[in-house]
C-alpha positions as CSV (number, residue, x, y, z in Angstrom):
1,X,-2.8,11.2,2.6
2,X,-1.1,14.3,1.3
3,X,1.6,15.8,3.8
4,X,1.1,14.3,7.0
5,X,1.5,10.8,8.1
6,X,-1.9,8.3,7.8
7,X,-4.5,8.7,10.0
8,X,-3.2,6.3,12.8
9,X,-7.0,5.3,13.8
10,X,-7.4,4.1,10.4
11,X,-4.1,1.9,10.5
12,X,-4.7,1.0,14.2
13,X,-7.9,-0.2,13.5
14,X,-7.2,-2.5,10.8
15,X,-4.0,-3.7,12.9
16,X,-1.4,-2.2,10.3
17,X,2.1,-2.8,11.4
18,X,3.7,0.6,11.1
19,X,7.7,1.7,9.9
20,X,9.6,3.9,12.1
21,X,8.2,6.9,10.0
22,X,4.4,5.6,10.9
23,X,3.3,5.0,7.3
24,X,2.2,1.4,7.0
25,X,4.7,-1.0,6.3
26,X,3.8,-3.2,3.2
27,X,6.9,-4.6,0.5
28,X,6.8,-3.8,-2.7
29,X,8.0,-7.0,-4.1
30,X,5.9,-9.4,-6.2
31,X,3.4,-10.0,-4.7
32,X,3.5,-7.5,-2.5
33,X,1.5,-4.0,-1.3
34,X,0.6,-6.4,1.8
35,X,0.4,-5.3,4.8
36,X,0.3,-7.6,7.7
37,X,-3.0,-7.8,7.9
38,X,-4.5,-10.4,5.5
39,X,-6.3,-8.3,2.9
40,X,-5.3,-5.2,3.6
41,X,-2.6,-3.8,1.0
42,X,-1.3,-0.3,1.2
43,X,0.8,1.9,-1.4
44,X,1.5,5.5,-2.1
45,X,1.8,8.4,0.7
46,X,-0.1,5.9,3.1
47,X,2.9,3.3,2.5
48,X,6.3,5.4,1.4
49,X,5.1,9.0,3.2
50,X,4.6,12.2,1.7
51,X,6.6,12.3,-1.7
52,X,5.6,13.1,-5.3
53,X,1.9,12.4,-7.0
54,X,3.7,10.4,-9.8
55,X,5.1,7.9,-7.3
56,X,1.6,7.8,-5.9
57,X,0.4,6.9,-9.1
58,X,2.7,4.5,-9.9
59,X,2.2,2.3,-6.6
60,X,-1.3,2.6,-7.1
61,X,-1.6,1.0,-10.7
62,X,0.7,-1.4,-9.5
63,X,-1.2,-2.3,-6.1
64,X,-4.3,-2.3,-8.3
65,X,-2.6,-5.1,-10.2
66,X,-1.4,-7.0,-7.0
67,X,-4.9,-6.9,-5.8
68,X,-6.3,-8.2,-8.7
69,X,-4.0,-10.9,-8.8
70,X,-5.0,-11.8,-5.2
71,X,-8.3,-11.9,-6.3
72,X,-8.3,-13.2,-9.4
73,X,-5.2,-15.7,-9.1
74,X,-3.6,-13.9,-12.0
75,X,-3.7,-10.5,-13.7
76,X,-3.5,-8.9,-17.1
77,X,-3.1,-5.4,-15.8
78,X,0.2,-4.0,-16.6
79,X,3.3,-3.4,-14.0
């Protein structure tokens, strides 16, 4: 999303509860990258705001792995 906050028309429309910064709010706890929507996850700039690409990575491979354990029921992708 790169320095500005997400598109809100893209989190509006899905229903995405926002933080007081107006990223989307999602935990990063097991289990988590949820939003409140039910199947919508969100991580990186869109989740924690503008900050650096390695944090962006990160979330990412670990969303990808929370998302295949919602799918799946379990994952072998790494933390």
């Amino acid at each position: 999303m790169g320095f500005t906050n997400p598109v809100n028309t893209l989190l509006d429309g899905f229903g995405v509860e926002k933080d007081g910064r107006g990223n989307a709010k999602a935990s990063t706890d097991i289990g988590g990258y949820r939003t409140n929507v039910d199947k919508v996850f969100a991580a990186g700039d869109v989740r924690r705001g503008q900050s650096l690409v390695v944090w962006a990575i990160r979330e990412g491979r670990q969303a990808a792995r929370e998302v295949d354990a919602f799918l799946m029921g379990s994952s072998l992708l790494p933390r």
